[in-house]
C-alpha positions in Angstrom: -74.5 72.3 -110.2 -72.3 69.1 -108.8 -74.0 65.6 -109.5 -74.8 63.6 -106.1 -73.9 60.3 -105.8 -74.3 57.7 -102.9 -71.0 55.3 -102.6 -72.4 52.7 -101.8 -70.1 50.2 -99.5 -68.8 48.0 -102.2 -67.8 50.7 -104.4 -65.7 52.6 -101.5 -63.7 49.3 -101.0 -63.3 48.5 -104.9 -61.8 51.4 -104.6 -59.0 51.2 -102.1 -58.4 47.8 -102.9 -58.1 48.1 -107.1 -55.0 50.6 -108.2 -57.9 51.4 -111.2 -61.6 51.0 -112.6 -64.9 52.5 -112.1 -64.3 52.7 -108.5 -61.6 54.1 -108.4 -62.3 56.7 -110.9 -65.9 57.8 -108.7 -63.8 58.1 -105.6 -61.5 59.9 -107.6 -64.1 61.9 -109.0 -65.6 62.8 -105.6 -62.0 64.0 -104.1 -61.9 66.1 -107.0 -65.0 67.7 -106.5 -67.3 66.7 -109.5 -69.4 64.4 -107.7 -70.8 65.4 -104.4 -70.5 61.8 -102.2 -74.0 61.6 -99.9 -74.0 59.2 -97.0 -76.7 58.8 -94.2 -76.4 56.7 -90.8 -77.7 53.8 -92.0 -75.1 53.7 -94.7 -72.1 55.2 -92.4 -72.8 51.7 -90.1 -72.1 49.5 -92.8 -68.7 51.1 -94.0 -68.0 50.6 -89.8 -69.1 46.9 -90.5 -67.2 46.4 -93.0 -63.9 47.7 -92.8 -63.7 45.9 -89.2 -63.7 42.6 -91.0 -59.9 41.0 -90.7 -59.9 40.3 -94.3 -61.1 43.7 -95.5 -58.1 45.4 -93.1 -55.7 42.7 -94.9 
C-alpha cells in the first residue's frame, strides 16, 4: 500500500525553487510513485494564489 501525503503549498514551492532537501526529495518521491500526493479545492486555490505572485514566478 502507497503512503498519502498532502503537499502542502510551501513544500511544492521549496521544491522547485531548492535544486535539493526535504522538498525536493517528497516531490521526488511522489513522481516516483512511493507517495501518493492528495489535494482538495481548498488546497488547489492556494497553489493558484501563490504561484501568481511576481516574485514566486521570478
Amino acid at each position: 500500500m502507497i503512503d498519502k501525503v498532502v503537499v502542502d503549498t510551501s513544500i511544492f514551492i521549496s521544491a522547485l525553487i531548492g535544486p535539493s532537501g526535504p522538498s525536493r526529495e517528497l516531490i521526488r518521491q511522489c513522481l516516483l510513485g512511493n507517495y501518493q500526493p492528495l489535494m482538495g479545492n481548498a488546497l488547489f486555490c492556494e497553489y493558484e494564489s501563490v504561484f501568481s505572485r511576481p516574485h514566486i514566478l521570478k
